[in-house]
C-alpha positions as CSV (number, residue, x, y, z in Angstrom):
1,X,1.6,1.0,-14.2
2,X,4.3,-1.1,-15.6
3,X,7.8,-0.5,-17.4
4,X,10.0,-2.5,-18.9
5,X,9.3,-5.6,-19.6
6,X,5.4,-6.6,-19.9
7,X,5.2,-8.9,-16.7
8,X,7.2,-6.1,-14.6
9,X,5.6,-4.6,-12.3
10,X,7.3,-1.6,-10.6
11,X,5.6,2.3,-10.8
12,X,6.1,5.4,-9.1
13,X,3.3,8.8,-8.8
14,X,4.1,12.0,-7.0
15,X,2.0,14.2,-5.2
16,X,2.5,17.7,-4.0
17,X,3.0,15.7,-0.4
18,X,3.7,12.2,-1.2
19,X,6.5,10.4,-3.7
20,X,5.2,6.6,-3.8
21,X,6.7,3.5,-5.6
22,X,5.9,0.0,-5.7
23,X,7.9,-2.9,-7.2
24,X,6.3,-6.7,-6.8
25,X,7.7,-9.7,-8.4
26,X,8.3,-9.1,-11.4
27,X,7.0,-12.9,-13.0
28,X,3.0,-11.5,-12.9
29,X,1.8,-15.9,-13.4
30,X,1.4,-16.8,-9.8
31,X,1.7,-13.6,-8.0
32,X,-0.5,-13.5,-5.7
33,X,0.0,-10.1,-3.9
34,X,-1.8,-7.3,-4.8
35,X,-1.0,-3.8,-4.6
36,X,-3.0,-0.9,-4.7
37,X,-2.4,2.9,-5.2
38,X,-5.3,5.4,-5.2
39,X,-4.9,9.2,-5.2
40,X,-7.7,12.0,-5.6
41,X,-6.8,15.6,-5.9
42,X,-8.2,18.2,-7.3
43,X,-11.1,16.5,-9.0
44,X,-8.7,13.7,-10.2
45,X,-8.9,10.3,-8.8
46,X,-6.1,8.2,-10.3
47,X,-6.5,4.4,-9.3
48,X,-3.2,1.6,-9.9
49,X,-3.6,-2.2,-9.1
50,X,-1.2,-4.2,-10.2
51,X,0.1,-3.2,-13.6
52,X,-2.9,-1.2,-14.6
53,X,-3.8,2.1,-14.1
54,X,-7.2,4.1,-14.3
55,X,-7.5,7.6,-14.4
56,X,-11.0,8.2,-13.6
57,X,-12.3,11.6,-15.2
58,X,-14.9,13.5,-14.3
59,X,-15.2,12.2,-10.3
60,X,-15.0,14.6,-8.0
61,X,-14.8,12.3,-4.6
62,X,-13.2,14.9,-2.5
63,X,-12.5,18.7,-2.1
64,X,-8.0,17.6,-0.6
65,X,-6.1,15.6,-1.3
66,X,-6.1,11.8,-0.2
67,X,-3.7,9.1,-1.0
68,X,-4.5,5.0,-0.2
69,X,-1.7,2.6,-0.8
70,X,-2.3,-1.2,0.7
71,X,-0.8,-4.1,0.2
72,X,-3.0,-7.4,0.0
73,X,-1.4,-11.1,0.3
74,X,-3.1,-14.5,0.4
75,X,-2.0,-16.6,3.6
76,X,-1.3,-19.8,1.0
77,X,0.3,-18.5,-2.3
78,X,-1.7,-21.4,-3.7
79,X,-4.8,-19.8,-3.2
80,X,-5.1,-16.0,-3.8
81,X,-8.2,-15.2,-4.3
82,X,-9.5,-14.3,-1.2
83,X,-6.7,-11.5,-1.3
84,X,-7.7,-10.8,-5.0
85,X,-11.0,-10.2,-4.1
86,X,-10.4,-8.2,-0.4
87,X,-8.3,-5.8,-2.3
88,X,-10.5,-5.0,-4.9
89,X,-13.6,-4.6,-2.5
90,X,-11.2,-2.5,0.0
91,X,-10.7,-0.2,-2.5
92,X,-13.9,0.5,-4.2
93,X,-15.2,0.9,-1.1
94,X,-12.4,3.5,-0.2
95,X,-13.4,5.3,-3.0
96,X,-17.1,5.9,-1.4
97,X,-15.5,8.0,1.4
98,X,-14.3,11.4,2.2
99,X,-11.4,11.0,4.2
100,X,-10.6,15.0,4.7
101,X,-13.4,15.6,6.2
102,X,-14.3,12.1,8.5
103,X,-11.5,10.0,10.4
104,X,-9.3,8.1,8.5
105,X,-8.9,5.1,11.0
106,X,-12.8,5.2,11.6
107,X,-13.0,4.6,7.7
108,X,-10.5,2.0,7.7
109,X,-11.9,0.2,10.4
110,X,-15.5,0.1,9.1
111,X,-14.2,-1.0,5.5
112,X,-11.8,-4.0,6.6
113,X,-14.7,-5.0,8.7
114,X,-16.6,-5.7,5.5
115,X,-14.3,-7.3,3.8
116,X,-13.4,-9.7,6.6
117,X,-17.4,-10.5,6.5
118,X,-17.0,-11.0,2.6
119,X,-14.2,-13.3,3.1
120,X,-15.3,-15.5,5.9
121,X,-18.9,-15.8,4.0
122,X,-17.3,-16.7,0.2
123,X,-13.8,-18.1,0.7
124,X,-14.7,-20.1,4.6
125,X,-10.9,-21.0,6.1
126,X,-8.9,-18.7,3.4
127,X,-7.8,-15.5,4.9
128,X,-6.0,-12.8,3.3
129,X,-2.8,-10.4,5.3
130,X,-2.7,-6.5,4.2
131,X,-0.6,-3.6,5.2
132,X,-2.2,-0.1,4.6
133,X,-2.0,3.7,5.0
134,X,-3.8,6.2,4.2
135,X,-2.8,10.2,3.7
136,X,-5.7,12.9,4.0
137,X,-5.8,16.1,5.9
138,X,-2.2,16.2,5.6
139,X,-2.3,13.4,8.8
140,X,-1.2,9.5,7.9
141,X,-2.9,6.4,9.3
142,X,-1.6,3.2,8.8
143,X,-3.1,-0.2,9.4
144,X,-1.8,-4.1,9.5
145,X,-4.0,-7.1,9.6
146,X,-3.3,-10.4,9.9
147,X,0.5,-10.4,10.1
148,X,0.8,-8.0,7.7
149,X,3.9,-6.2,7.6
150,X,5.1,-2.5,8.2
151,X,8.2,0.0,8.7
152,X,8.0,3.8,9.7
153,X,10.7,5.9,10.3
154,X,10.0,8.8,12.1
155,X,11.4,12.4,11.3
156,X,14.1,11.7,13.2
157,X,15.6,8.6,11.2
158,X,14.2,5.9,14.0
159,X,12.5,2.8,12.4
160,X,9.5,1.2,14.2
161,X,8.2,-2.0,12.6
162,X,4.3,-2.2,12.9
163,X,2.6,-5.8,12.5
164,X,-0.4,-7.3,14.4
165,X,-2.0,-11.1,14.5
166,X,-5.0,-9.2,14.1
167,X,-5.8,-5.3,12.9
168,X,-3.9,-2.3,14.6
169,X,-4.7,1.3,13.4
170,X,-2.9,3.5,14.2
171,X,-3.0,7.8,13.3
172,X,0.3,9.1,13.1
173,X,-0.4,12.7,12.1
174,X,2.3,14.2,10.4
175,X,5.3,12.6,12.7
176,X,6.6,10.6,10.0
177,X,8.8,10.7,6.8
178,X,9.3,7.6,5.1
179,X,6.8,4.4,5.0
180,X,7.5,1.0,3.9
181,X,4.8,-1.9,3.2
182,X,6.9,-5.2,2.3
183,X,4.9,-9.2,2.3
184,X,6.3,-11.9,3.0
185,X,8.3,-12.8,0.2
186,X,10.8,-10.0,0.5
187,X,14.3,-10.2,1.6
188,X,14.2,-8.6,4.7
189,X,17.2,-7.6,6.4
190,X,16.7,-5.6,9.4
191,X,20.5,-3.9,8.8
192,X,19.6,-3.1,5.0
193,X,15.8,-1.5,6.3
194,X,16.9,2.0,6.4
195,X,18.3,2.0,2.8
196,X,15.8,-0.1,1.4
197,X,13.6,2.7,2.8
198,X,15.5,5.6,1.4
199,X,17.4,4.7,-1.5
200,X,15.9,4.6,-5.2
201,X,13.3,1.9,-6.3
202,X,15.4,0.9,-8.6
203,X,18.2,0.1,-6.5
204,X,16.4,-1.9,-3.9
205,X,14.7,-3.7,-6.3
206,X,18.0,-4.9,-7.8
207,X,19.6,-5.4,-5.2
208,X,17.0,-7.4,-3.3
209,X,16.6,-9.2,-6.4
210,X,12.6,-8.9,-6.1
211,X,12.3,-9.8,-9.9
212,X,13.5,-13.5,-9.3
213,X,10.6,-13.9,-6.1
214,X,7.2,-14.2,-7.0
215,X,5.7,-13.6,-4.2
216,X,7.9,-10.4,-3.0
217,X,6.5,-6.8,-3.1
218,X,6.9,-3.1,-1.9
219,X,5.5,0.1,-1.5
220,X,7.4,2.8,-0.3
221,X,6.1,6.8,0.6
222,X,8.4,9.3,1.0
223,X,6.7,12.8,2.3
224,X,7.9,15.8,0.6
225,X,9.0,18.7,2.0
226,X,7.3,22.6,0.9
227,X,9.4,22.9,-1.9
228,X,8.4,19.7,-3.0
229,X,11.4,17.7,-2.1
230,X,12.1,14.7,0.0
């Protein structure tokens, strides 16, 4: 999904549980990050990476409603395609399974496992970094691997950051409101974390100045309340 200008890539969906944005740097030759948004509902699976979108008719994956977002980076921003290629795998593979109905963190687990096998065989030293969540069941599990980076802030307005030299998964259930997946590229500022959580793509995005980095990106879920606000 892109507006604006052609090489800008910044998007937003909504869910009846989840509002979700994503900006990246805007300058598309040499970015390699790689975000990914998939939602199924209803009999619709909608799937976003990068600045393209798919809506895939006709599949019927899952009886609820599930949401994926992940962030892929490459370790050297010289050499991407080990992230270019572990996203894409990640995903179609995602795709393949009914997270209503089996553990989201089992999935997770058993997917990244694959692609770290994929990785190591094709690409030898070059490694790739991800942050991810998934929603499904109305429950949230997130995931970072290899220093990928994470903020949650709970329902009460705390921030926790979640990274790991490794893979952590963890199942947060429905004790969250906001999520933030950033690489490492963007300006963090731990003062600035709770608006750059809360306040309008837009803003942070201009304000962060993410269209002059390259190599900066975000995704951001919001969870709705009943009446369908945040």
């Amino acid at each position: 999904m892109a507006s604006g200008k052609e090489d800008q890539i910044i998007g937003k969906v909504q869910t009846q549980d989840l509002s979700v944005s994503w900006a990246s740097g805007f300058t598309t030759d040499g970015n390699t990050d790689r975000l990914c948004i998939l939602t199924m509902a209803h009999g619709q699976v909608r799937l976003t990476m990068q600045s393209a979108t798919l809506n895939l008719k006709g599949m019927r994956l899952t009886k609820g409603h599930v949401c994926v977002f992940a962030l892929f980076e490459a370790f050297d921003p010289k050499k991407g395609e080990a992230a270019d290629k572990a996203s894409e795998m990640f995903m179609n593979m995602m795709m393949k399974y009914d997270i209503t109905k089996k553990p989201a963190k089992d999935v997770l687990k058993k997917c990244l496992s694959k692609v770290d096998k994929m990785v190591a065989k094709e690409f030898k030293d070059e490694k790739y970094k991800a942050s991810i969540a998934a929603f499904a069941s109305k429950d949230l599990t997130v995931c970072t691997v290899n220093g990928g980076r994470m903020f949650l802030m709970s329902e009460d307005k705390k921030i926790t950051e979640m990274t790991s030299a490794e893979m952590t998964i963890l199942t947060l259930g429905s004790t969250w409101k906001n999520i933030m997946l950033i690489s490492g590229g963007y300006p963090f500022v731990k003062d600035e974390i709770k608006e750059d959580m809360t306040y309008p793509i837009t803003e942070t995005v201009k304000k962060k100045d993410i269209a002059a980095i390259t190599n900066a990106s975000i995704i951001r879920a919001q969870k709705m309340d009943p009446e369908g606000k945040r």
